[in-house]
Structures are given as C-alpha cells and as structure tokens.
MDTraj code that builds the backbone (N, CA, C; nanometers):
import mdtraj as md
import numpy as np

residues = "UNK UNK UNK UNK UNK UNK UNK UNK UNK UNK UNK UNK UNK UNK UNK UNK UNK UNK UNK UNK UNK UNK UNK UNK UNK UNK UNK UNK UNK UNK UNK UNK UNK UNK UNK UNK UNK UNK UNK UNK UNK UNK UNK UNK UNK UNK UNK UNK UNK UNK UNK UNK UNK UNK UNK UNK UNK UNK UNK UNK UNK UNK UNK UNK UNK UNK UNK UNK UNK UNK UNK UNK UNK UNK UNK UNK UNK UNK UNK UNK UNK UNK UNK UNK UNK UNK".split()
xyz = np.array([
    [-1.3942, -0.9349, 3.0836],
    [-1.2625, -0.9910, 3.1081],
    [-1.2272, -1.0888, 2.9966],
    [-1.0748, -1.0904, 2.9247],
    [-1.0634, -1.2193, 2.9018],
    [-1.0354, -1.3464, 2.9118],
    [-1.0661, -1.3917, 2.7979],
    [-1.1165, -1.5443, 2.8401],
    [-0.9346, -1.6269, 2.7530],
    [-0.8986, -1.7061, 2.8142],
    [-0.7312, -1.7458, 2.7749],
    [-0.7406, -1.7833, 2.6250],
    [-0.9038, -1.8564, 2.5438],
    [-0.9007, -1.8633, 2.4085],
    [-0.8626, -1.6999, 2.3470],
    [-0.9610, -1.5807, 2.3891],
    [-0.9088, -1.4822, 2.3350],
    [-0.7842, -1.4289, 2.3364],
    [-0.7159, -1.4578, 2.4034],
    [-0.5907, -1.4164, 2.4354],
    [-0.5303, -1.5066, 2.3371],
    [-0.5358, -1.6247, 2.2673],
    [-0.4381, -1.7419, 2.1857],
    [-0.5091, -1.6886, 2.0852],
    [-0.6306, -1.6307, 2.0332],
    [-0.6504, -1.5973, 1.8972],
    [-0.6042, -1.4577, 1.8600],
    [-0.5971, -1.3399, 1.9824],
    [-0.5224, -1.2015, 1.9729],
    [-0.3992, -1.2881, 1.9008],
    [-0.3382, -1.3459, 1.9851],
    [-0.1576, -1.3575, 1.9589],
    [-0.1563, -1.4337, 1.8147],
    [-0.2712, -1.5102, 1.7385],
    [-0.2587, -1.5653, 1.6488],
    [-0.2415, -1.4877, 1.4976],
    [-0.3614, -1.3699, 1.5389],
    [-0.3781, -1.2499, 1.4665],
    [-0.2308, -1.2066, 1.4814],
    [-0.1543, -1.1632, 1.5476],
    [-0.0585, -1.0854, 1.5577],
    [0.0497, -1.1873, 1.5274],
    [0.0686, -1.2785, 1.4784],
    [0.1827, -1.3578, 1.4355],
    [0.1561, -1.3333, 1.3189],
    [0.0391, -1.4097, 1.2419],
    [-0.0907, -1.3556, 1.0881],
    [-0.0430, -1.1789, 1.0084],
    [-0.0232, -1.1101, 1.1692],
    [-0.0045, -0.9599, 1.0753],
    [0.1963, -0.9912, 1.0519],
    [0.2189, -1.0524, 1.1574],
    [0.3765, -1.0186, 1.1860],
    [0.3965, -1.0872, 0.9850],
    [0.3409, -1.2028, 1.0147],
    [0.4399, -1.2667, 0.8992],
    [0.4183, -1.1927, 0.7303],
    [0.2039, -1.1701, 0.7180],
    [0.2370, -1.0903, 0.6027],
    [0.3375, -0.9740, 0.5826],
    [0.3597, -0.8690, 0.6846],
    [0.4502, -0.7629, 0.6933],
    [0.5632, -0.8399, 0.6065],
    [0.6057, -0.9148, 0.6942],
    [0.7343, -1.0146, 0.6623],
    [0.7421, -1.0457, 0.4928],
    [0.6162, -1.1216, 0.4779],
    [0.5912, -1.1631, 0.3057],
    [0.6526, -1.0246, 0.2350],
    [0.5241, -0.9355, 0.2997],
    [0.5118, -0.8116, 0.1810],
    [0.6160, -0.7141, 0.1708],
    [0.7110, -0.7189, 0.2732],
    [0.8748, -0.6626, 0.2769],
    [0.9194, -0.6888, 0.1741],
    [0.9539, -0.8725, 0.1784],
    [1.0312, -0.9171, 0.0825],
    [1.0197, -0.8993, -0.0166],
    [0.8804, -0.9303, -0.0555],
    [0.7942, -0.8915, -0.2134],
    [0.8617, -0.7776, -0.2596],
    [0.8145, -0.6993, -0.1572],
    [0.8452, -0.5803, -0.2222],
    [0.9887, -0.5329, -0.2477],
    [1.1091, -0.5834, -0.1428],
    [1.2250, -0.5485, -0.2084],
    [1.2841, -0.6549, -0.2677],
    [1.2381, -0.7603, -0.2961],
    [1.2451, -0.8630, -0.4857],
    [1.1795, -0.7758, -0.5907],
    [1.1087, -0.6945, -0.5592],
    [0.9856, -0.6048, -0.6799],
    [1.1100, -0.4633, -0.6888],
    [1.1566, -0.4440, -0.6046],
    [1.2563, -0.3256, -0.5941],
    [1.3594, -0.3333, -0.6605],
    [1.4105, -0.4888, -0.6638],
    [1.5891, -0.4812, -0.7140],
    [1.5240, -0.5406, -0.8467],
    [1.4211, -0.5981, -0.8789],
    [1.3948, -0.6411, -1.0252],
    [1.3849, -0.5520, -1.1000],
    [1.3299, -0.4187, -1.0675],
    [1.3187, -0.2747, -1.1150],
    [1.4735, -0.2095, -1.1719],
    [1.5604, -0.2286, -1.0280],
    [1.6408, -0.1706, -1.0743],
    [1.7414, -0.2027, -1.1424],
    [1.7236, -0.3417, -1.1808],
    [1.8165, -0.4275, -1.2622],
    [1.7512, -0.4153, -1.4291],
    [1.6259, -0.3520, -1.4060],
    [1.5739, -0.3213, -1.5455],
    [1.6008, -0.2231, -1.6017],
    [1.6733, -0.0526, -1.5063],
    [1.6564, 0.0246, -1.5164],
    [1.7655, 0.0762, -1.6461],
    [1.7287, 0.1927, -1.6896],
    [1.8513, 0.2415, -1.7846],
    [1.9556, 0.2633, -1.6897],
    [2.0479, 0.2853, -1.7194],
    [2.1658, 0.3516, -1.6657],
    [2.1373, 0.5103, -1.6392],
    [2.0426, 0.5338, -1.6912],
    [2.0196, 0.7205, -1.6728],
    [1.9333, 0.7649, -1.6294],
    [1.7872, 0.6409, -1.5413],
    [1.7397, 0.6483, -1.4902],
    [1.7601, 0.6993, -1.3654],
    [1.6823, 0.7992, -1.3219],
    [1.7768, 0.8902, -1.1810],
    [1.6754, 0.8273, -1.0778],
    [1.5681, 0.7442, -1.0961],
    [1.4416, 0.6869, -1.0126],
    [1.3293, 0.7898, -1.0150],
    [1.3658, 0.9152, -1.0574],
    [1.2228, 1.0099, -1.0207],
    [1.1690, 1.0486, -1.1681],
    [1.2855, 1.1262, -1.2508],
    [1.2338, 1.1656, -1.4022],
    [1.2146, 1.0927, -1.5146],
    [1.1925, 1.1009, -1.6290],
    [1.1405, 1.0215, -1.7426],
    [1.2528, 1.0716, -1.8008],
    [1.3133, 0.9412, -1.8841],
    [1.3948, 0.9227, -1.9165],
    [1.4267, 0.9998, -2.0664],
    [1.3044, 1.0181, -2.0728],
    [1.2713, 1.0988, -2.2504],
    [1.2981, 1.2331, -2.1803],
    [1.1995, 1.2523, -2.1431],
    [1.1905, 1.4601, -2.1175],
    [1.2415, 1.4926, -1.9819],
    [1.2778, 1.3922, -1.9052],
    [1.3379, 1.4313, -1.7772],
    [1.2513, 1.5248, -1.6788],
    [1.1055, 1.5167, -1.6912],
    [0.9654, 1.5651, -1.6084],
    [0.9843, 1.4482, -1.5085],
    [0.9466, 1.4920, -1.4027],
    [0.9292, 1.4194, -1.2395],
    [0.8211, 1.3154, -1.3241],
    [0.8024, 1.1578, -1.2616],
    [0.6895, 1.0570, -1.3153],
    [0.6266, 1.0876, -1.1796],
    [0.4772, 1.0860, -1.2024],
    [0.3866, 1.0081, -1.0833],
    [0.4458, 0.9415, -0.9574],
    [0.4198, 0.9303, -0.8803],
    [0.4703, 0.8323, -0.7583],
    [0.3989, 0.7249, -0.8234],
    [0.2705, 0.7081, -0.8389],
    [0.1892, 0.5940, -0.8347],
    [0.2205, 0.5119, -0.9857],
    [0.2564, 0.6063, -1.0651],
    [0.3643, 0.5508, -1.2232],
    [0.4763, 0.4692, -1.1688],
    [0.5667, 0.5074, -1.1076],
    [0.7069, 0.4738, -1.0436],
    [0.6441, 0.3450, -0.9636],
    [0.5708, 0.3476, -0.9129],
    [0.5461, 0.1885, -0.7985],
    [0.5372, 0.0615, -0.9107],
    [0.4886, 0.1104, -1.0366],
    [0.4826, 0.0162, -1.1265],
    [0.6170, -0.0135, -1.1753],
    [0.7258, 0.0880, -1.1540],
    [0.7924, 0.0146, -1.2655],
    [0.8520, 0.0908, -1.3988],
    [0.7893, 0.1823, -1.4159],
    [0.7678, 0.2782, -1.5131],
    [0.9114, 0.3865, -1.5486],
    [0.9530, 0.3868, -1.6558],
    [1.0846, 0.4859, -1.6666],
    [1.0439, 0.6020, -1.7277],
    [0.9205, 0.5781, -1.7899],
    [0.8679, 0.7272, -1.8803],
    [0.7617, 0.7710, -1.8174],
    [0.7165, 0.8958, -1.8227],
    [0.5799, 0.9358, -1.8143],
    [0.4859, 0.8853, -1.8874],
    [0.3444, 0.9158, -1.8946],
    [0.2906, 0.8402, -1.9843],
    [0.2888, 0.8725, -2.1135],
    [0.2767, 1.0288, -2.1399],
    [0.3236, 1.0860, -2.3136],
    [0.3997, 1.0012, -2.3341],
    [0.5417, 1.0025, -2.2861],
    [0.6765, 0.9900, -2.3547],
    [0.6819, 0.8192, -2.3794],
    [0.5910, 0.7526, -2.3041],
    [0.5591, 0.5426, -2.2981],
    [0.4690, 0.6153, -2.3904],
    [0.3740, 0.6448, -2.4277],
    [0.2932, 0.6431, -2.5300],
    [0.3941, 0.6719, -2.6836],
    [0.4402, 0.8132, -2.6962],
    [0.5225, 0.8224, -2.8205],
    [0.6252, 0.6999, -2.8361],
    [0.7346, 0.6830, -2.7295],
    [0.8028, 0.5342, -2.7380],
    [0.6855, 0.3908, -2.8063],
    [0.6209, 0.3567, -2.7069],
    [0.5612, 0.2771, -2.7929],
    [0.4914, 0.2403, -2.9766],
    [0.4394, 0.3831, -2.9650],
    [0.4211, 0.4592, -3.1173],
    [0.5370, 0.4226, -3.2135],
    [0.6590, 0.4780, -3.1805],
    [0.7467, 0.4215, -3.2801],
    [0.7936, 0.3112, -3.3132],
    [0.7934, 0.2361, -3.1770],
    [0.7796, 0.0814, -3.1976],
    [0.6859, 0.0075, -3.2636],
    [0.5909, 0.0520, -3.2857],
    [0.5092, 0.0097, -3.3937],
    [0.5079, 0.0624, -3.4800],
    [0.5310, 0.1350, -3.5430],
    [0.5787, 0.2108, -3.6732],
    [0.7147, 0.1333, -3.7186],
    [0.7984, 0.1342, -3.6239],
    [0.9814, 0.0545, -3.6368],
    [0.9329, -0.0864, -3.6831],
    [0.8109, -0.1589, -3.6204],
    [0.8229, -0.2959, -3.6266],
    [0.7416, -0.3336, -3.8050],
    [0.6577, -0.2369, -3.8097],
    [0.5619, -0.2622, -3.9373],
    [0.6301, -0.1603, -4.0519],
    [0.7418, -0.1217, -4.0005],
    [0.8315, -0.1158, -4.1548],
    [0.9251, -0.2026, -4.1500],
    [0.9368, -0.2801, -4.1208],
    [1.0618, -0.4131, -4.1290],
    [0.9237, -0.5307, -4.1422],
    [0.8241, -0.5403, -4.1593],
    [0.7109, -0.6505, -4.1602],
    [0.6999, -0.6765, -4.3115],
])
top = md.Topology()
chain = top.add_chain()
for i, resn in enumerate(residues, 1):
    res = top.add_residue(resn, chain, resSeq=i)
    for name in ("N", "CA", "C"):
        top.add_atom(name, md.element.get_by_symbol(name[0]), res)
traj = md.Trajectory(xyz[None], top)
C-alpha cells in the first residue's frame, strides 16, 4: 500500500516531467524559428538547396540546408574564395 510520502514524491516526479516537457517545447520551438529565420528563401525544409536531394532527418534537426556533399563542396569554395583574396 501507499504510504502519503510516496504519493508527494509520485506527484513531484510528475510536476519534474510536466515542466522539462514544458522547457524542452520551448527550446525547441526558439531552436525552430531561429532556423527558419536563417533559412534561404528557397529552402523548401526537406531538400538541399544545391542539388535539391531530400537531407537526412537527423541533418535537418541540426539546422542544415545542404546535404553533406553539397556543405562539403560549399565550404571548399569558401576556402579557396577566402585564400585568393588573402
């Protein structure tokens, strides 16, 4: 049977889960609109903006507008662009 402490530490746990939920909502849609205020204009949310191939889901949670080829070649020229103007 329980005892009325277990019953005040259940409900404590369950305020504990209520509020991270709560945190990690927000987080996450502040992490959502920061994304999309970064985004190109031609970003459709699913394809890469270079070759227009579907990205990863787990690419996209980051943040990500290219696949990784197309962030790899982008970056590439940016360093090539930056160390001919150096």
């Amino acid at each position: 049977m329980n005892r009325p402490d277990d019953f005040e530490r259940v409900a404590d746990n369950s305020d504990q889960a209520s509020r991270v939920e709560e945190i990690t909502t927000e987080e996450g849609i502040r992490k959502a609109l920061s994304r999309i205020e970064k985004a190109p204009s031609h970003f459709d949310g699913i394809n890469c903006i270079d070759c227009d191939e579907p990205i990863p889901e787990a690419r996209l949670k980051t943040g990500a507008f290219r696949d990784i080829e197309c962030q790899e070649k982008h970056e590439k020229q940016k360093r090539n662009h930056r160390s001919h103007y150096e």
